[in-house]
C-alpha positions in Angstrom: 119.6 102.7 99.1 116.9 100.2 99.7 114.3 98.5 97.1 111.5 100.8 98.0 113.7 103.8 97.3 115.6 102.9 94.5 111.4 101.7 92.4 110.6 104.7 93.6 113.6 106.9 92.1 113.0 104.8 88.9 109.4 105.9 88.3 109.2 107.8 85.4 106.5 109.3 83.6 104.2 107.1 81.4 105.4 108.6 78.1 108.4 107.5 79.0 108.0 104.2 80.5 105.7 103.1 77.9 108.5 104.6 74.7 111.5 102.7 76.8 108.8 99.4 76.3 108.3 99.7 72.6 111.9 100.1 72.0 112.8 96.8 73.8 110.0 95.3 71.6 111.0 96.5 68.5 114.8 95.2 69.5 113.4 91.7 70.3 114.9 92.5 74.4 113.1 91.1 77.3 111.6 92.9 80.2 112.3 91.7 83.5 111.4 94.6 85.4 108.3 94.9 84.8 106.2 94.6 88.1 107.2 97.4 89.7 106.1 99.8 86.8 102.6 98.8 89.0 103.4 101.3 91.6 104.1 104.2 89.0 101.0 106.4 90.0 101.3 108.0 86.4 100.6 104.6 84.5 97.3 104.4 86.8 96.1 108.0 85.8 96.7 107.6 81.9 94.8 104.1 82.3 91.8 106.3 84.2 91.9 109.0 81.7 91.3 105.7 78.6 88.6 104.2 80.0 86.0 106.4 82.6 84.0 107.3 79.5 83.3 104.0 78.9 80.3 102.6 78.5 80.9 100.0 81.0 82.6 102.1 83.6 79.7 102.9 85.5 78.2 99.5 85.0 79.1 97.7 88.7 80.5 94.3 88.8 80.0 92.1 91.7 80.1 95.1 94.0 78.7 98.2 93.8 81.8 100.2 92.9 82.7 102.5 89.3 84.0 105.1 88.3 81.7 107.4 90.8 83.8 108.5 93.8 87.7 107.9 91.9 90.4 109.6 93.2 93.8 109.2 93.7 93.3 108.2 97.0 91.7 104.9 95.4 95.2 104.4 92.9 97.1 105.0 96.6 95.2 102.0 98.2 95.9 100.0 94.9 99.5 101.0 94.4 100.2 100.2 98.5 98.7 96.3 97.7 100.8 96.4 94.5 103.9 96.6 96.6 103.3 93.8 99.2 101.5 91.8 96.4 98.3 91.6 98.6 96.3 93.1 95.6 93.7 90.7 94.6 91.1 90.7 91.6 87.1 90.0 92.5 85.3 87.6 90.1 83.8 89.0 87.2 79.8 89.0 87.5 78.7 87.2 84.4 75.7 88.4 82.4 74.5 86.6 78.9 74.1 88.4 75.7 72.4 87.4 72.8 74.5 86.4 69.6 72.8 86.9 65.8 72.7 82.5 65.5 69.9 82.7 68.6 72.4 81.6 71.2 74.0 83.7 74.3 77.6 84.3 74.7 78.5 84.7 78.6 79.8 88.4 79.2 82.0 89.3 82.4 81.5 92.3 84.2 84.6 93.1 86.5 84.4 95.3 89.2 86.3 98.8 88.7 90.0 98.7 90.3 89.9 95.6 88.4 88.8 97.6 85.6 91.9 100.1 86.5 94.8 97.5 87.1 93.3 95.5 83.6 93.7 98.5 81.7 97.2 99.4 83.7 98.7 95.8 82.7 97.3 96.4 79.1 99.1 99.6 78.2 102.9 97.7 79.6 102.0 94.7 77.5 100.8 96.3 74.1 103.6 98.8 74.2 106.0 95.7 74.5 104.4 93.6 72.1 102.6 95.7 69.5 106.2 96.5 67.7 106.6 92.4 67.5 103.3 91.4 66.0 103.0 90.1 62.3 102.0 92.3 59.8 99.2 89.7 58.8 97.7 90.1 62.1 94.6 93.1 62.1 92.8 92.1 64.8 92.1 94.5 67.8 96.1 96.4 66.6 96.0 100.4 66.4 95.6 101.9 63.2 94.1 98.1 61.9 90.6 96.5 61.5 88.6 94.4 59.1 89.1 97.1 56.1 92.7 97.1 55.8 92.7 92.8 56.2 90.2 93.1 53.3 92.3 95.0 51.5 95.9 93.0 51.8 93.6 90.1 50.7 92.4 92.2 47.5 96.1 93.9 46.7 98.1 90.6 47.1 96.6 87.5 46.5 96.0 87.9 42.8 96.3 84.3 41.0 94.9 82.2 44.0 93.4 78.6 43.4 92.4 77.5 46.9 91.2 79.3 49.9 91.5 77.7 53.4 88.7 79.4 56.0 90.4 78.4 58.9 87.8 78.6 62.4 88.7 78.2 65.8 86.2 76.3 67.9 85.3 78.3 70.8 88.9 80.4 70.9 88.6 82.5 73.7 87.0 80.6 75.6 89.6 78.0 75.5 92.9 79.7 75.6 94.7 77.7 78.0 96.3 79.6 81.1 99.3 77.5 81.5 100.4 77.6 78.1 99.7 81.9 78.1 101.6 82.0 80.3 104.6 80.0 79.1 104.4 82.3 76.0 104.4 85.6 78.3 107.9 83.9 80.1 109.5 83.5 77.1 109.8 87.6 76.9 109.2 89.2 80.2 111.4 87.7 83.0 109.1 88.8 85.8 107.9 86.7 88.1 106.0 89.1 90.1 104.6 90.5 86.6 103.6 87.2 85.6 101.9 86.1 89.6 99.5 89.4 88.9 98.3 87.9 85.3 97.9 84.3 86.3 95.9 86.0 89.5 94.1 87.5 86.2 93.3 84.7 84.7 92.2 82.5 87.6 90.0 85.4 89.2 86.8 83.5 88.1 83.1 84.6 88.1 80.3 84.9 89.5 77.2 83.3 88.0 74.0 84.1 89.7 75.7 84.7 92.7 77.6 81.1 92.6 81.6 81.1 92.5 83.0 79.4 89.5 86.4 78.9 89.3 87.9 80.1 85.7 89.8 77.1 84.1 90.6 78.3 81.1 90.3 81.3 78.2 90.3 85.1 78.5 88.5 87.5 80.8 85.1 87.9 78.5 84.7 91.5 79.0 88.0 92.6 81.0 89.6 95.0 78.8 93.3 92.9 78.4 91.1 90.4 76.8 91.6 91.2 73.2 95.8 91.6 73.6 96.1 87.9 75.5 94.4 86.8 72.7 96.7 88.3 70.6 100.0 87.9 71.9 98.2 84.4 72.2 97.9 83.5 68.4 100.8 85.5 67.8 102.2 81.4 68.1 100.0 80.5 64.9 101.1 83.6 62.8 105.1 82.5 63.6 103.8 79.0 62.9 102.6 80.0 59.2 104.9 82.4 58.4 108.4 81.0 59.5 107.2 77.1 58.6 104.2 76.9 56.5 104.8 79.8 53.7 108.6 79.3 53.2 107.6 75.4 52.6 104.9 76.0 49.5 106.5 79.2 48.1 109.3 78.1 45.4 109.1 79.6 42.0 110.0 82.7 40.7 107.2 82.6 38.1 105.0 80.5 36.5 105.8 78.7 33.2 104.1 80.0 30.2 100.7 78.2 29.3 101.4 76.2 26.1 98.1 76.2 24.4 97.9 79.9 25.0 100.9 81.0 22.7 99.2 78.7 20.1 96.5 80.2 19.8 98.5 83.7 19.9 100.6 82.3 17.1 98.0 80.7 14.9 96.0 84.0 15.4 99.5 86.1 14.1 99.5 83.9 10.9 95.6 84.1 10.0 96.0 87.9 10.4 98.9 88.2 7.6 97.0 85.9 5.5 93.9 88.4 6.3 91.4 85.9 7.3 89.7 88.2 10.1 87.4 86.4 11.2 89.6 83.0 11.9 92.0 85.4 14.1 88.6 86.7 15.8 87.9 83.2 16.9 91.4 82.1 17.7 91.4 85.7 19.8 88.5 84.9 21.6 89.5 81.2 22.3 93.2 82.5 23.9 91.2 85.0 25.8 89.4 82.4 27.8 93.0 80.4 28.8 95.7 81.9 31.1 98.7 83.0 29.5 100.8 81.0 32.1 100.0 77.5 33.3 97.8 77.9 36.6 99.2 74.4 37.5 102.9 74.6 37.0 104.3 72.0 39.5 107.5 74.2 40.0 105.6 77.2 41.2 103.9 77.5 45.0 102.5 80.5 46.5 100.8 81.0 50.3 99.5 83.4 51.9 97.9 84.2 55.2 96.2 87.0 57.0 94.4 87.0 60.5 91.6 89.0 62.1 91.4 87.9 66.0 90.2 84.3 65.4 89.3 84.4 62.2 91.9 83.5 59.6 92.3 82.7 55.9 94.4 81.3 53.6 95.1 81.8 49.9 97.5 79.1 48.3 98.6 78.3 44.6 98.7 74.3 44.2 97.4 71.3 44.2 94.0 70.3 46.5 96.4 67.7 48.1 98.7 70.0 49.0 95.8 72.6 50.5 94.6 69.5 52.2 98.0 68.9 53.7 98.5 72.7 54.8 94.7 72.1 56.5 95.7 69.2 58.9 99.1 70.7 59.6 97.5 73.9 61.0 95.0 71.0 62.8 98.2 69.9 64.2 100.0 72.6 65.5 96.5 74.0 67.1 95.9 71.3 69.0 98.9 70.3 70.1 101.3 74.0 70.7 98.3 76.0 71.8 95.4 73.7 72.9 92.8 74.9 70.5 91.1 72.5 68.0 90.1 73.5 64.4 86.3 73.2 63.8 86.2 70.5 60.8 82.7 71.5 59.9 83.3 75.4 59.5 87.0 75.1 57.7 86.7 75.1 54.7 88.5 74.2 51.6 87.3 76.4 48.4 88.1 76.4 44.9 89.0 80.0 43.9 87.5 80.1 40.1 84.1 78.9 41.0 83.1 79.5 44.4 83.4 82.1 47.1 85.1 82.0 50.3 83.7 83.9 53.3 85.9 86.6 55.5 85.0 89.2 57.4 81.2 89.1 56.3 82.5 89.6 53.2 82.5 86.8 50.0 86.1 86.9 48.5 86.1 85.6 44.8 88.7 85.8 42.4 87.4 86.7 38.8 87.9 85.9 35.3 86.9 87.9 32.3 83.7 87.7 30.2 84.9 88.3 27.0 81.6 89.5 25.7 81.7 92.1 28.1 85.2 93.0 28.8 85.3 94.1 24.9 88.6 92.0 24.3 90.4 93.2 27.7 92.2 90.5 30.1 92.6 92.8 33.1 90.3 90.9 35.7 91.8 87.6 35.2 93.1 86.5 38.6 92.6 89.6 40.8 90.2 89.5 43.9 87.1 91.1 44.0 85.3 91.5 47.5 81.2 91.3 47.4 78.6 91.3 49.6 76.9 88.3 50.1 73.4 88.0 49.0 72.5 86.4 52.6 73.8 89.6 54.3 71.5 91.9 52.1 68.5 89.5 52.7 69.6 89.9 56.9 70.0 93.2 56.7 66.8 94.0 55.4 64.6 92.0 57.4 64.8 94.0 60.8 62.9 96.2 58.4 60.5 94.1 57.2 57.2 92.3 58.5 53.9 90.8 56.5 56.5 90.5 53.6 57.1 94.6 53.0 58.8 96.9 54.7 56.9 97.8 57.9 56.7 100.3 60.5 59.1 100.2 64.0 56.6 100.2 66.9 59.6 100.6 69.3 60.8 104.1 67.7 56.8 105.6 67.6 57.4 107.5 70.5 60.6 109.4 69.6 60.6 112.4 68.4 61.7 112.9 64.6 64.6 113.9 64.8 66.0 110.7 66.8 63.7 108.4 64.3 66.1 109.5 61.4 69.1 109.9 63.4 68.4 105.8 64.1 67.9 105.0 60.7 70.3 107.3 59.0 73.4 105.6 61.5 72.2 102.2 60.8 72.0 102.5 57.3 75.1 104.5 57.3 77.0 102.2 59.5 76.0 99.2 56.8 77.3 101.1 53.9 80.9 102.5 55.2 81.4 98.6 55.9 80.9 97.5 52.7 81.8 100.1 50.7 84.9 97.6 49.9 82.8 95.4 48.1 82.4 95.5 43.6 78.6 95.0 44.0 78.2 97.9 47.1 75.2 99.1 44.9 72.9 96.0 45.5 72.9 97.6 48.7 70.3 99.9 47.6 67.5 96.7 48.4 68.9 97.8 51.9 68.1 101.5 51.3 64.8 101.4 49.9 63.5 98.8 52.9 65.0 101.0 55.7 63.5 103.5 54.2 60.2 102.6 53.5 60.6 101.7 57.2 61.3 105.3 58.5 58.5 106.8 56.5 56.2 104.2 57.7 57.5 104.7 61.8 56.7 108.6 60.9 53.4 108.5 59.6 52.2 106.2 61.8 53.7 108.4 64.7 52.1 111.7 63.1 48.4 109.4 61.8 49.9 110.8 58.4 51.1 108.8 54.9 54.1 107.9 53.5 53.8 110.4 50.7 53.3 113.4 52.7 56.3 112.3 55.5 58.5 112.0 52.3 57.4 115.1 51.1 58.3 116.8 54.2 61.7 115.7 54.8 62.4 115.0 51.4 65.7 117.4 50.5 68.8 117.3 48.2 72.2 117.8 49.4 75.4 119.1 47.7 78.2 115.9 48.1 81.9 114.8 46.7 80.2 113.4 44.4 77.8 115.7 43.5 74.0 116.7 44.7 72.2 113.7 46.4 68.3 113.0 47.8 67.9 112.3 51.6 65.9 113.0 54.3 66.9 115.4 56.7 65.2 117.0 60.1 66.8 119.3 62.1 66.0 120.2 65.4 66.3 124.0 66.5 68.6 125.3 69.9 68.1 128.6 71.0 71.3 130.2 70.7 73.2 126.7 69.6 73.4 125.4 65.6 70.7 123.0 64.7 70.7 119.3 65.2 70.8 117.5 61.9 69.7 114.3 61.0 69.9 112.5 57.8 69.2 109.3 55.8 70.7 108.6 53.0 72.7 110.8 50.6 75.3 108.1 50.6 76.7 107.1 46.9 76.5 103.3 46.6 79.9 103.4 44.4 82.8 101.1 44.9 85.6 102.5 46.7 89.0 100.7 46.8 90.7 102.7 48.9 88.3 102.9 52.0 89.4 101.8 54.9 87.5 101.7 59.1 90.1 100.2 61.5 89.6 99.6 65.1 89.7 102.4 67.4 92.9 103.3 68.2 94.2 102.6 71.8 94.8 105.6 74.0 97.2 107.7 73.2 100.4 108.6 75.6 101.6 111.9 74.3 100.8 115.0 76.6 98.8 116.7 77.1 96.9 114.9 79.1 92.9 113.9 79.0 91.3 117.1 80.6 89.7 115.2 83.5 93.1 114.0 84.8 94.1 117.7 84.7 91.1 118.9 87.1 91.5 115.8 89.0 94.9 116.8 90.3 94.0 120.5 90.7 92.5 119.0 93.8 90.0 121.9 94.2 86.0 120.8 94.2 84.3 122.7 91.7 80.5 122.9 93.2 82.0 124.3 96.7 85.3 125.6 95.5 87.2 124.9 98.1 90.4 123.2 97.8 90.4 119.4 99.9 90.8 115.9 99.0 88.7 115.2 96.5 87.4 112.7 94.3 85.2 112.2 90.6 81.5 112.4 90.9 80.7 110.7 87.4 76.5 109.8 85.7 76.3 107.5 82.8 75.2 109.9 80.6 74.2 113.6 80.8 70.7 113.3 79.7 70.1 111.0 83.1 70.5 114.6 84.7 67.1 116.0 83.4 66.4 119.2 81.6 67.2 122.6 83.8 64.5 124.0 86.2 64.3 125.4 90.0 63.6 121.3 90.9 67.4 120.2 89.3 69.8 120.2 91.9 72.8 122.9 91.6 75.3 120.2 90.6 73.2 118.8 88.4 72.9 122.0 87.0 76.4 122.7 86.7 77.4 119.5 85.2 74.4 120.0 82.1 76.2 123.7 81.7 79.8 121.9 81.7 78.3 119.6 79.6 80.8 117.0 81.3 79.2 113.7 82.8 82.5 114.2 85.5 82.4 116.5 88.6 85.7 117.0 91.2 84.1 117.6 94.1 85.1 117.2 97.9 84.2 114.5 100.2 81.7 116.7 101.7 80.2 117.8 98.4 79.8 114.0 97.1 78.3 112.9 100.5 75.6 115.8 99.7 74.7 114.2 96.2 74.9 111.2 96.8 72.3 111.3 100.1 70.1 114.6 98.6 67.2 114.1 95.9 68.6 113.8 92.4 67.5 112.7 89.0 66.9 108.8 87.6 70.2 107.2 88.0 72.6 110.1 88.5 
């Protein structure tokens, strides 16, 4: 049997392919058959199904071509250059965005088979490597996110002296190829496999119409961006946790704090000679030490936890010693991976008196009044999460104009419905991130400017006052935790339930046990996405004849207008499938795509 026949025998489905993956990840065994998983016309499909409802998918990179017109004609083609290795990425077309310091981060917009094959190579890597990533990495992982890094930080690091904010300068954008590539050798034993990424890699963009070759960092945009990075500072984690923790951890508990248990003991023998008020003192005074010696020179602690770039460290010691840990990190950065540690922005913070920043949020680590913690020691040492006063004052000011809360001339022209919708997800969106934090109710500086703001927007929109728009939308809803005030409008559909929207209503209450973590990758159990399933049925659904067919796909369903004898009859029948996807025949798409139809269908 030949090559061709025996790949194609070995094609399997892509629950399969991708569970035979993990299981050579967990097991620490390397792939070096991985290539020809690029002709498995099921891989291709799942990928398709994960990402056409993307927002990006219909955005065109330096050609015209998304998701409109896919079939699996289109995975043929690409599968067929696959084989001979003839398949070749376009540069991405680059576009600016703006970042929250004033600046713009470059974007890159690749075209959509590049989309497809990105998305393809992403699944075989993160099945491979997801089962070998540290535990301290949260970054961009399934079932992970900011929350649940906040949270290992707040369970575990109880007793810390110094934090290390360790930033990157410029990571992505200086991953260099050369050495990701030497780290993706070391486990998969594919040549072919590894040609295709460094093709990747070196694709380049386009930048107002000029070529520029890509010499280092991640595709900025491509969608196997986020896992490069990973499986790039994957180095780092191995670096801390096999070297750097096992060398300041020794100890199996501190020594006890001398002039604690003298106090304790003086306080014992005023108390049987009943002088009250000297054991008061002597109480108070032992309450204000640690009952073990926070500098014990035989006990070390470090730990470590990573979101993408950003990373921190808690360690037990001496300064010297953090310092040390510092420029060994500096060290190993710059020479194993080619990145350099920005002095500036990596800080070294003293635990008991000042804050360290992660993940927007300040990390502290407290120690009891005893004036108000009525005698009790309980907070002594633990981590408490805030939000920074800075990010209140930021929030609020989008809000804010003439030094009150203002009116949003953008949002006048929207109906009411989508004016609280805005504000309510905004608000909302604020909240569920923070809701980690001790002092989540100084949030409510955030709730009364937002809304101030949304009463303003709707009585300016309806030549009406605040107190009357209040009055109006003013309700009280039952909760978990009981009946709360917001402001609700609902918008009636004949023969539908009503649109809600609401502001507000949220608690502002502490919660240690809530968690948001990144969306989860696509999933590979059946059954399948129910596009992929009309898709193959190969039977156009505006003419209903079966032929080859491919996807006629619109950004979004409200580009199609509202229904009237002037819509078009697919048009029509995609608003009552309420799908933004239509299988139709070559003939059929031809028709739409030369025939009068709405804004950018």
């Amino acid at each position: 049997m030949d090559n061709e026949n025996r790949e194609v025998c070995a094609m399997q489905d892509a629950e399969t392919v991708l569970s035979v993956l993990r299981e050579r990840g967990k097991k620490g065994l390397p792939c070096n058959q991985l290539y020809r998983q690029m002709f498995n016309k099921d891989l291709y499909l799942l990928a398709y199904g994960g990402i056409y409802s993307n927002k990006g998918a219909m955005t065109p990179g330096v050609s015209e071509d998304t998701a409109d017109g896919m079939s699996e004609g289109k995975i043929d083609q690409i599968i067929e250059a696959m084989r001979g290795e003839r398949y070749r990425f376009s540069p991405a077309r680059r576009v600016y965005i703006p970042k929250k310091n004033g600046k713009l981060r470059p974007l890159g917009l690749p075209s959509w088979e590049d989309k497809l094959v990105g998305e393809v190579v992403r699944l075989l890597l993160e099945a491979f490597y997801e089962p070998q990533f540290s535990s301290r990495s949260h970054g961009f992982r399934k079932g992970r996110g900011c929350h649940t890094a906040l949270g290992e930080v707040q369970r575990t690091w109880s007793g810390t002296v110094w934090f290390i904010e360790g930033d990157i300068s410029d990571c992505f954008g200086s991953v260099d190829h050369e050495i990701l590539l030497r780290i993706l050798a070391e486990k998969i034993q594919d040549n072919r496999f590894l040609r295709l990424v460094r093709n990747m890699l070196k694709a380049g963009y386009m930048d107002d119409w000029q070529y520029h070759d890509t010499l280092s960092g991640t595709p900025q945009g491509g969608v196997l961006s986020p896992l490069l990075s990973n499986i790039y500072l994957d180095k780092l984690d191995a670096f801390i946790e096999k070297e750097l923790i096992p060398e300041h951890t020794r100890g199996s508990r501190r020594k006890d704090n001398r002039e604690y248990f003298r106090l304790k003991g003086r306080r014992f023998r005023a108390m049987q000679r009943g002088d009250r008020a000297l054991a008061r003192e002597l109480q108070r005074k032992a309450q204000r030490l640690p009952s073990i010696d926070p500098m014990d020179p035989g006990y070390r602690r470090l730990t470590y936890v990573r979101y993408a770039d950003d990373h921190l460290l808690g360690f037990i010691g001496s300064k010297a010693e953090a310092e040390e840990i510092k420029a060994r990190l500096a060290k190993f950065l710059r020479d194993t991976l080619g990145l350099e540690l920005n002095q500036d922005k990596t800080l070294i913070t003293h635990a008991r008196t000042r804050a360290a920043r992660f993940l927007g949020y300040d990390i502290i680590v407290q120690h009891s009044n005893t004036k108000r913690s009525k005698g009790r020691r309980t907070a002594n040492g633990t981590i408490a999460l805030r939000v920074p006063s800075d990010v209140i004052k930021a929030k609020c000011s989008p809000y804010r104009k003439h030094g009150k809360p203002w009116h949003r001339d953008q949002l006048q022209n929207l109906d009411d419905h989508d004016i609280v919708r805005i504000y309510g997800a905004e608000y909302r969106g604020v909240v569920n991130y923070y809701l980690l934090a001790q002092n989540v109710s100084q949030l409510g500086k955030l709730c009364w400017n937002a809304q101030t703001s949304m009463l303003k927007t709707l009585a300016a929109k309806h030549r009406s006052s605040v107190g009357k728009m209040s009055a109006r939308y003013r309700v009280k809803i039952e909760t978990s935790d009981g009946p709360r005030i917001c402001y609700e409008v609902r918008k009636m559909r004949p023969g539908k339930p009503d649109l809600v929207s609401r502001f507000g209503g949220i608690p502002l209450k502490h919660a240690r046990r809530a968690i948001i973590r990144d969306p989860a990758p696509v999933q590979v159990h059946p059954p399948r996405k129910e596009l992929i399933h009309r898709l193959r049925r190969r039977r156009c659904e505006l003419c209903e004849q079966g032929a080859t067919v491919a996807v006629h796909q619109v950004a979004k369903l409200a580009d199609l207008g509202t229904s009237g004898p002037e819509q078009p009859a697919w048009a029509g029948l995609m608003v009552r499938m309420r799908r933004k996807t239509l299988i139709v025949c070559t003939g059929c798409h031809e028709h739409i795509h030369t025939s009068s139809k709405p804004n950018a269908a």
